[in-house]
C-alpha positions as CSV (number, residue, x, y, z in Angstrom):
1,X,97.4,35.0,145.2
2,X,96.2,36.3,148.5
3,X,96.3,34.3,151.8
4,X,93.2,32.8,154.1
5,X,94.5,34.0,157.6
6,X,93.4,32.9,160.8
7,X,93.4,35.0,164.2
8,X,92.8,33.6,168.0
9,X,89.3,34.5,169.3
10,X,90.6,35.1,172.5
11,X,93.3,37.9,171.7
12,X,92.6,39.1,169.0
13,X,96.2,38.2,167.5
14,X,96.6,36.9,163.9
15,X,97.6,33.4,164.8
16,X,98.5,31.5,161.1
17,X,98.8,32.8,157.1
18,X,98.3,30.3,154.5
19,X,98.3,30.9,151.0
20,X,95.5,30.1,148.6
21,X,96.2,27.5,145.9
22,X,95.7,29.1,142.3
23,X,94.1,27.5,139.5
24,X,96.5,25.3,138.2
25,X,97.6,23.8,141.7
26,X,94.0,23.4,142.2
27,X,94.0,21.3,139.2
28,X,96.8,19.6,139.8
29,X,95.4,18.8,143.2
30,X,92.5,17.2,141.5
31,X,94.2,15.2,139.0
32,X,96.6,13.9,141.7
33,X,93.1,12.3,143.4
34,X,92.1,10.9,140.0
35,X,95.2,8.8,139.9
36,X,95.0,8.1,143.6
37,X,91.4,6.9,143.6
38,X,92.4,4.5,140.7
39,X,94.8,2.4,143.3
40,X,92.2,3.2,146.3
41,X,89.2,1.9,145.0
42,X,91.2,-1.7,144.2
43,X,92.5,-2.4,147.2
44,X,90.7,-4.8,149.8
45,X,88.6,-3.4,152.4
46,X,90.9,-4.8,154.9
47,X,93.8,-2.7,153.4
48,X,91.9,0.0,153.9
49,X,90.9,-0.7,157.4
50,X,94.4,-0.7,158.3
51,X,95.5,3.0,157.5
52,X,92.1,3.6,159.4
53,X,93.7,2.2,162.4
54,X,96.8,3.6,162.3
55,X,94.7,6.9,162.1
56,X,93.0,6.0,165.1
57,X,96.2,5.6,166.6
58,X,97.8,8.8,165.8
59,X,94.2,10.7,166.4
60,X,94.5,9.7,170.1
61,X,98.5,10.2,170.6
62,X,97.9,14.2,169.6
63,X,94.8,15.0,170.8
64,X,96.1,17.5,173.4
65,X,98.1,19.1,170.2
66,X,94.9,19.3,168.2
67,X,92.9,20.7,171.0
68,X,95.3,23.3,171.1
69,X,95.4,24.1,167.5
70,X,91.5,24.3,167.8
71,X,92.0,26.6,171.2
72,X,94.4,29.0,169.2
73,X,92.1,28.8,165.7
74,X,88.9,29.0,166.9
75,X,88.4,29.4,170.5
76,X,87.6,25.8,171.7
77,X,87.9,24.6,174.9
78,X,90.7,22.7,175.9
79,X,89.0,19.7,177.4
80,X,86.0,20.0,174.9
81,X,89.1,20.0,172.2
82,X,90.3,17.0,173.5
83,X,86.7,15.2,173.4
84,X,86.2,16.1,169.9
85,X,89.7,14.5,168.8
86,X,88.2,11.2,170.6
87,X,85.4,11.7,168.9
88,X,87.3,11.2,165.5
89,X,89.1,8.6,166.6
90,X,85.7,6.6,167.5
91,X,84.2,7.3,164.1
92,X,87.2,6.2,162.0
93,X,87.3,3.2,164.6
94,X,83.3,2.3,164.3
95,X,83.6,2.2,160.5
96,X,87.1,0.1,160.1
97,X,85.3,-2.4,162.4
98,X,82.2,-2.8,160.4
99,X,83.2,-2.1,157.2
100,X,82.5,-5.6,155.9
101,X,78.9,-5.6,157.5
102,X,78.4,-2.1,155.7
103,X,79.7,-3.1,152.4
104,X,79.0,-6.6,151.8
105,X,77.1,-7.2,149.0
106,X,73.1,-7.9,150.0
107,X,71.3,-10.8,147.9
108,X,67.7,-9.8,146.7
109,X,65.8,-12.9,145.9
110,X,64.0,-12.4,142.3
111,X,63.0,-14.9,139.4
112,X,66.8,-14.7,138.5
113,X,69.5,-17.1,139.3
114,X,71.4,-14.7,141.5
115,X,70.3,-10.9,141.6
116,X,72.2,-8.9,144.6
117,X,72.9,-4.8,145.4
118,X,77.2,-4.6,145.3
119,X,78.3,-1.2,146.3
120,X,81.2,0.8,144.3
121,X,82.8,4.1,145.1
122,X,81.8,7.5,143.3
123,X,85.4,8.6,142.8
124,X,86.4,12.1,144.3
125,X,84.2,13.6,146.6
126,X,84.5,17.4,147.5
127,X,83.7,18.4,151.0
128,X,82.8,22.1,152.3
129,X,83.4,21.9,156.3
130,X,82.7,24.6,159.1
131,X,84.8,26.1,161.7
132,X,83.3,25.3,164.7
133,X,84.1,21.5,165.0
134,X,87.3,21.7,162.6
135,X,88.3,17.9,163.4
136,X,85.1,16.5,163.8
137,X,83.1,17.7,160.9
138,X,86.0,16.5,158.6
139,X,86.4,13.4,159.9
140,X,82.6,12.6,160.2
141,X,82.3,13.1,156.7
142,X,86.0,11.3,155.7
143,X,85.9,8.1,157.2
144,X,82.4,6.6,155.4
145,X,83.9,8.2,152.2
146,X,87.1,6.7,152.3
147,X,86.1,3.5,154.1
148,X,84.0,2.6,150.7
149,X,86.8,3.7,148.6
150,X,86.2,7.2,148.1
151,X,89.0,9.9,148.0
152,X,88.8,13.2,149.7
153,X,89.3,16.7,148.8
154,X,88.8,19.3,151.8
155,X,88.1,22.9,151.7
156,X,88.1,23.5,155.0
157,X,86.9,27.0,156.4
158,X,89.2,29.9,155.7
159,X,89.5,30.4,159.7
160,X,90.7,27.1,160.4
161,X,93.5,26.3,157.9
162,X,96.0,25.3,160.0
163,X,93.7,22.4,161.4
164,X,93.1,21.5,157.9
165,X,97.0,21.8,157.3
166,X,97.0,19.1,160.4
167,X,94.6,16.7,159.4
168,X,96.1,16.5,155.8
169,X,99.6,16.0,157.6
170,X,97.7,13.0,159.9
171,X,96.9,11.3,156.7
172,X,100.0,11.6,155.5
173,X,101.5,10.3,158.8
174,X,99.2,7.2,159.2
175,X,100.4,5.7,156.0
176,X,97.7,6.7,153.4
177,X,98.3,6.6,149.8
178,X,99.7,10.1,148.6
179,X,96.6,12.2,148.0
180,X,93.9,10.2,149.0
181,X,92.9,12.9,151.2
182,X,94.2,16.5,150.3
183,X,93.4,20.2,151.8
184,X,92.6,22.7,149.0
185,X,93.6,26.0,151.0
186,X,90.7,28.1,149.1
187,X,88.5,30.9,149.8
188,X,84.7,30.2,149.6
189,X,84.4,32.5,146.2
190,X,86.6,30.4,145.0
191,X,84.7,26.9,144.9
192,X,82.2,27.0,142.7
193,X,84.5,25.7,140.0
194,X,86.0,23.2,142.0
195,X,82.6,21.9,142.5
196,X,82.0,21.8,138.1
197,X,85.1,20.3,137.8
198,X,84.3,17.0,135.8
199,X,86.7,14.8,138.0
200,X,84.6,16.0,141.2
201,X,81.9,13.0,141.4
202,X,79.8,14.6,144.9
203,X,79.9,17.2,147.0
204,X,79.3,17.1,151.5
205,X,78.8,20.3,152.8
206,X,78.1,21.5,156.5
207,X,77.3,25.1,156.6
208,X,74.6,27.8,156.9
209,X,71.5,27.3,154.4
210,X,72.7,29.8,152.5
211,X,75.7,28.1,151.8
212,X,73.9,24.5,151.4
213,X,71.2,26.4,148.9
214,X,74.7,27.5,146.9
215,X,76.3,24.6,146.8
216,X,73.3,22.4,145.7
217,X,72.7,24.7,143.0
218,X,76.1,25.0,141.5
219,X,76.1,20.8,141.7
220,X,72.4,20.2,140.6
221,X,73.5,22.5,137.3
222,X,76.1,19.7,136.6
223,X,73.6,16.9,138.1
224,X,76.4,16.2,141.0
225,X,74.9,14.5,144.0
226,X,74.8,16.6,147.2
227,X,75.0,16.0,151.2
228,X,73.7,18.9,153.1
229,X,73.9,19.4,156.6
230,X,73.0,22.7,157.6
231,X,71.9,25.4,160.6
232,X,69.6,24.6,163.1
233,X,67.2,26.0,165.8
234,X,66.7,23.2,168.0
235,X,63.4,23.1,170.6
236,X,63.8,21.1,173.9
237,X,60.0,20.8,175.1
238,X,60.1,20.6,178.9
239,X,56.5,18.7,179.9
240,X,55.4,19.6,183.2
241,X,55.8,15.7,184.0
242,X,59.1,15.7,183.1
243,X,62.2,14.9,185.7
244,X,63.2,18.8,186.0
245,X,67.0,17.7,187.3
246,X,67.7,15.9,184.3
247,X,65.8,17.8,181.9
248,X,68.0,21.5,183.5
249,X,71.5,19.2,183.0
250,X,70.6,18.3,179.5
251,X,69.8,21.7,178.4
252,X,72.6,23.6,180.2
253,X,75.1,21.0,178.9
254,X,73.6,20.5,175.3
255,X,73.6,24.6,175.1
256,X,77.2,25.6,176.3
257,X,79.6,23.1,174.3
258,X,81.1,24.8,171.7
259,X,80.2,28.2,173.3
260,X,76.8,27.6,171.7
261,X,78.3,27.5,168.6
262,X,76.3,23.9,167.2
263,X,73.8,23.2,165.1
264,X,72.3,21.0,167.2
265,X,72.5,23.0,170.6
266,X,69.1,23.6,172.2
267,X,68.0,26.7,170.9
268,X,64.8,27.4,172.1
269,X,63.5,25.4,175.2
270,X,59.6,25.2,175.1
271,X,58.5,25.0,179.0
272,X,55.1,23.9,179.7
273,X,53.2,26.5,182.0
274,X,52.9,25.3,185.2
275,X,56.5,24.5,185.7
276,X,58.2,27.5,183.5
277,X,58.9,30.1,186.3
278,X,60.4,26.8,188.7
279,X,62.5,25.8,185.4
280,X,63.4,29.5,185.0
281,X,64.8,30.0,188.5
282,X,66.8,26.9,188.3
283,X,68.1,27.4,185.0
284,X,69.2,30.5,185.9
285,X,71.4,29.7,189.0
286,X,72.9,26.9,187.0
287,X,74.0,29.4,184.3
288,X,75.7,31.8,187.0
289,X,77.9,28.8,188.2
290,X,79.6,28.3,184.5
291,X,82.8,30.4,183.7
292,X,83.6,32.4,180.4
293,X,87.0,32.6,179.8
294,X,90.4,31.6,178.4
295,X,90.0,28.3,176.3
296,X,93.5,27.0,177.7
297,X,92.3,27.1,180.9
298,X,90.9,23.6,182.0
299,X,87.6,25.3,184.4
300,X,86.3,27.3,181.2
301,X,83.2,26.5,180.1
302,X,82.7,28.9,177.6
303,X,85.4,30.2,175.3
304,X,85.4,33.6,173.1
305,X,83.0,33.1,169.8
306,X,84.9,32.5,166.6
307,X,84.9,36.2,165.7
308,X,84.0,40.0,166.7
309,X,81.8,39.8,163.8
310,X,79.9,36.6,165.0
311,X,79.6,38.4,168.4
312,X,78.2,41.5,167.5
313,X,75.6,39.7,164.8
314,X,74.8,37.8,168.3
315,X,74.4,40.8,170.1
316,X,72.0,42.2,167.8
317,X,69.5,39.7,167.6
318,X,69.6,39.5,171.7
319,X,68.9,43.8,171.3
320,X,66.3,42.9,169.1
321,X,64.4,40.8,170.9
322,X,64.5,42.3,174.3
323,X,63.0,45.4,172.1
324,X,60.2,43.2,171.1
325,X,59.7,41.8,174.3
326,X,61.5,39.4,175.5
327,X,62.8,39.8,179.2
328,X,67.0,39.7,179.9
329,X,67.9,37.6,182.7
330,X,71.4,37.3,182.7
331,X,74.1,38.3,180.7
332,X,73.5,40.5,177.3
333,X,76.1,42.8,177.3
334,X,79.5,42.7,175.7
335,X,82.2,42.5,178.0
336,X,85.4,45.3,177.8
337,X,88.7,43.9,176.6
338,X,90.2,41.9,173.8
339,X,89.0,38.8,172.1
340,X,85.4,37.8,171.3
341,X,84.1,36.7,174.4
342,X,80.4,37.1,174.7
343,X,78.6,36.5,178.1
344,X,76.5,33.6,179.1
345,X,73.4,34.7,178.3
346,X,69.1,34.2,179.6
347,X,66.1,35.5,177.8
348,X,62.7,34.5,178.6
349,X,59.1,34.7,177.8
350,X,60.5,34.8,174.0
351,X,57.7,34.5,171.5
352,X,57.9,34.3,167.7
353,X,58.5,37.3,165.4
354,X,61.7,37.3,167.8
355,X,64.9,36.8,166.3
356,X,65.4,34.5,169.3
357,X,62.4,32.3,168.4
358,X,62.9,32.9,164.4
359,X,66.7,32.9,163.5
360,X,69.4,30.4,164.6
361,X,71.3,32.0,167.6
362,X,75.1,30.8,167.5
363,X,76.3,31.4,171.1
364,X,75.8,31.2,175.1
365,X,72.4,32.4,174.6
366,X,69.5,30.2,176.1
367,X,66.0,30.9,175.3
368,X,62.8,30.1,177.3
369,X,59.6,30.6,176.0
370,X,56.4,29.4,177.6
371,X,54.1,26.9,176.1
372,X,50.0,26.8,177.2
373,X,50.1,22.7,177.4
374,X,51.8,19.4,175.1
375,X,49.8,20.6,172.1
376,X,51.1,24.3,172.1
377,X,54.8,23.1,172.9
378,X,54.8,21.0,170.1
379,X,53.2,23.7,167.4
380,X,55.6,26.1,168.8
381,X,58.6,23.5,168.3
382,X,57.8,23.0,164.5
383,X,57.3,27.0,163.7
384,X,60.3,27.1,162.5
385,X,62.0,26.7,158.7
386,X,64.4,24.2,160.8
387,X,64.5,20.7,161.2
388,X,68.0,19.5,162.7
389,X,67.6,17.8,166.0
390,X,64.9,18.4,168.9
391,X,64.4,17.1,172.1
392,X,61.1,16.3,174.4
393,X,61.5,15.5,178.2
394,X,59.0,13.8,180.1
395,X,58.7,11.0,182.5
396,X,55.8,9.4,180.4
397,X,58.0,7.0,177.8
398,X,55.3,6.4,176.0
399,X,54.4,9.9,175.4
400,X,57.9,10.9,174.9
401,X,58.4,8.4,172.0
402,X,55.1,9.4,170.3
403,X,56.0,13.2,170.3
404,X,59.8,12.1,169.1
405,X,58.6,9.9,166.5
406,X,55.0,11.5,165.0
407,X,55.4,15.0,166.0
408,X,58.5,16.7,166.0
409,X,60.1,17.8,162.5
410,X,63.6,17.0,163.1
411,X,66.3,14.4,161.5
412,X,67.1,13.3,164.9
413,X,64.8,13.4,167.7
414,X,65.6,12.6,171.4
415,X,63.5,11.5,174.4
416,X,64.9,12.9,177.8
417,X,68.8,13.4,176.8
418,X,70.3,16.6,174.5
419,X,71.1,15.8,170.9
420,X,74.3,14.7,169.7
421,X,76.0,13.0,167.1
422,X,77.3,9.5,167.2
423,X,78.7,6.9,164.7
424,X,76.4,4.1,165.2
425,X,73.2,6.3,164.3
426,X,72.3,8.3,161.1
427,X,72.9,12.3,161.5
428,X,71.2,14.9,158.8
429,X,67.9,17.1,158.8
430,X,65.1,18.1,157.2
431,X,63.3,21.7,156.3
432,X,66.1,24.1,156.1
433,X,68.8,21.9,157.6
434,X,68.9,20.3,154.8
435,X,69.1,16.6,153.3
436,X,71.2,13.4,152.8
437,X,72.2,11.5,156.2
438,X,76.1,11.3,157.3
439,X,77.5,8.6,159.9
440,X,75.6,5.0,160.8
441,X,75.1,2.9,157.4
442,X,73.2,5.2,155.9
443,X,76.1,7.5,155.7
444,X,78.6,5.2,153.8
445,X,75.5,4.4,151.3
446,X,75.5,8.1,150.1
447,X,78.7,8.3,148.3
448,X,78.6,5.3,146.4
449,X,76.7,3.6,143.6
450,X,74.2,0.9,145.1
451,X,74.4,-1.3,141.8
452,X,72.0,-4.0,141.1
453,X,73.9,-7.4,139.3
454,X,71.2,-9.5,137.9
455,X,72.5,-13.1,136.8
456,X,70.0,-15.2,134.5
């Protein structure tokens, strides 16, 4: 059996070999979560709060390890590293602490004597997860699934094995039950049977819509319930009220973690006219103070991408669109040396029929197109087959909430602030970025069965 290998973005060098699982240890991994999910599911939710806790725990005492694992893997930041390990700490923290509001049973008053919704775990539930938040994704997906009494299997992108090694060994280390989580070290050709496998109860994926489209169909054929969370082009509209300090900060930040590699990274930034070339100029000295660079150095702001490959699809649809029109402020060209390192990147007046206003861009590259008035900004804004997260900034609330709430086509749409995930509040898309909601309540309520007991 060959081996999924993973190589630092930065130099180049192959960094970790892991060998793939054959068949029958993939089996055996299964069967192992059959029997674990027959003790999991039984024990009290207050049981299972604990080992969340002592995850928490051991989440927050290795975060500068992880971040380095993420660093050598794919490129990450340090700091950002860091604030991604919190981040997984928080999530597994938010639902431990409100596991009983989530789960409780809720009475439904009817003609009978007592009728109520109780809500029971699926069983195994197989999740796809990306490289580019290795600890996040998992754990966004893990701890609603678990919480309700769920067990985990991983398959974790080839790239990144050694963080799924890591999170598997957390588990272990915090006290779980053997094999209520496991890593299935597999390559993606690889998972279409694990997904018809009659023990697998549900699949989560986080991926490209090629990948969601994939997965959905190999589950729908064996009428498995599916979680898809999937690319995105995200438009910030910029109104000409808006407070252009906050709305720069938003879009420089919200556009540079990860190296641009997010889904929900503002994508294409919809200016209206009679503040674009003012937003422009600004923008543009903003970008010129952030450093590319080595991810173990603490004043990077942008790493390498994940790959050369990445980088050069990257460069090609930035040579495309300058072709078509678009104009190159800053950056475009790839840099000499090793590693994948792409520069910080500006195009402007980008229209559509360029890959910059069509296609999801996944890097440093920010986008400014100009928008005749409210109306235009928002018609551009929904011409795409997108619909992750979006953003509107304006000093008008009013306005701003109406656009967010009736206009936008987006799972998650935000009124003078970039878009981001967070525990308390349900994450997912629409369009092309798929369906099913992850974190908040609505997350923990996909994954199990939301049974009605009727007593006459």
């Amino acid at each position: 059996m060959s081996s999924l290998i993973s190589q630092n973005p930065a130099t180049g060098a192959k960094f970790g070999s892991f060998p793939e699982l054959n068949s029958s240890q993939v089996e055996t991994r299964i069967l192992a979560a059959k029997k674990a999910f027959l003790y999991w599911k039984k024990l009290s939710v207050e049981d299972r709060n604990d080992h969340f806790f002592k995850l928490v725990e051991n989440l927050r005492n290795q975060k500068s390890k992880f971040a380095e694992l993420m660093a050598n893997e794919m490129g990450k930041p340090l700091l950002q590293g860091e604030a991604e390990v919190d981040k997984c700490a928080w999530v597994c923290e938010y639902y431990a602490q409100n596991s009983h509001r989530l789960l409780n049973p809720r009475i439904i008053e009817t003609e009978a004597s007592q009728s109520y919704i109780c809500f029971k775990p699926l069983g195994i539930i197989l999740a796809i997860m990306p490289w580019n938040f290795p600890f996040w994704q998992v754990f966004r997906f893990v701890a609603p699934a678990l919480i309700s009494g769920n067990v985990a299997l991983l398959k974790h992108a080839s790239n990144v094995q050694g963080c799924a090694a890591a999170i598997e060994e957390l588990f272990q280390k915090s006290n779980f039950p053997e094999n209520v989580f496991q890593n299935l070290c597999l390559g993606s050709k690889r998972i279409k049977a694990v997904i018809k496998n009659r023990h697998i109860k549900a699949v989560s994926i986080t991926g490209s819509s090629a990948a969601g489209k994939a997965v959905a169909q190999s589950a729908g054929s064996v009428l498995k319930k599916t979680v898809l969370e999937l690319g995105g082009s995200d438009p910030y509209i910029i109104l000409k009220d808006a407070d252009l300090n906050s709305a720069l900060k938003a879009c420089v930040t919200g556009r540079l973690i990860n190296s641009g590699q997010s889904c929900i990274s503002p994508k294409r930034i919809i200016i209206e006219k009679p503040i674009y070339a003012e937003f422009e100029r600004r923008i543009l000295k903003l970008l010129k103070l952030k450093k590319v660079g080595d991810p173990f150095k603490k004043n990077v702001d942008v790493g390498p991408l994940v790959n050369i490959k990445a980088r050069a699809e990257l460069q090609a649809q930035v040579v495309q669109s300058v072709k078509k029109g678009a104009i190159l402020k800053l950056g475009g060209q790839i840099p000499d040396g090793k590693g994948a390192f792409y520069p910080i990147t500006l195009l402007s007046r980008v229209k559509p029929g360029m890959a910059a206003f069509d296609e999801e861009l996944f890097g440093p590259v920010m986008v400014l197109i100009e928008a005749e008035n409210e109306q235009n900004a928002v018609k551009l804004a929904n011409r795409t087959r997108f619909g992750l997260g979006a953003a509107v900034f304006t000093e008008d609330i009013e306005k701003g909430k109406r656009i967010a709430e009736e206009e936008l086509e987006a799972g998650a749409a935000f009124v003078n602030d970039f878009v981001r995930s967070d525990p308390r509040l349900p994450f997912g898309g629409v369009k092309e970025s798929g369906y099913g909601r992850e974190l908040s309540d609505f997350g923990i309520l996909e994954f199990v069965n939301s049974k009605t007991v009727y007593i006459q």
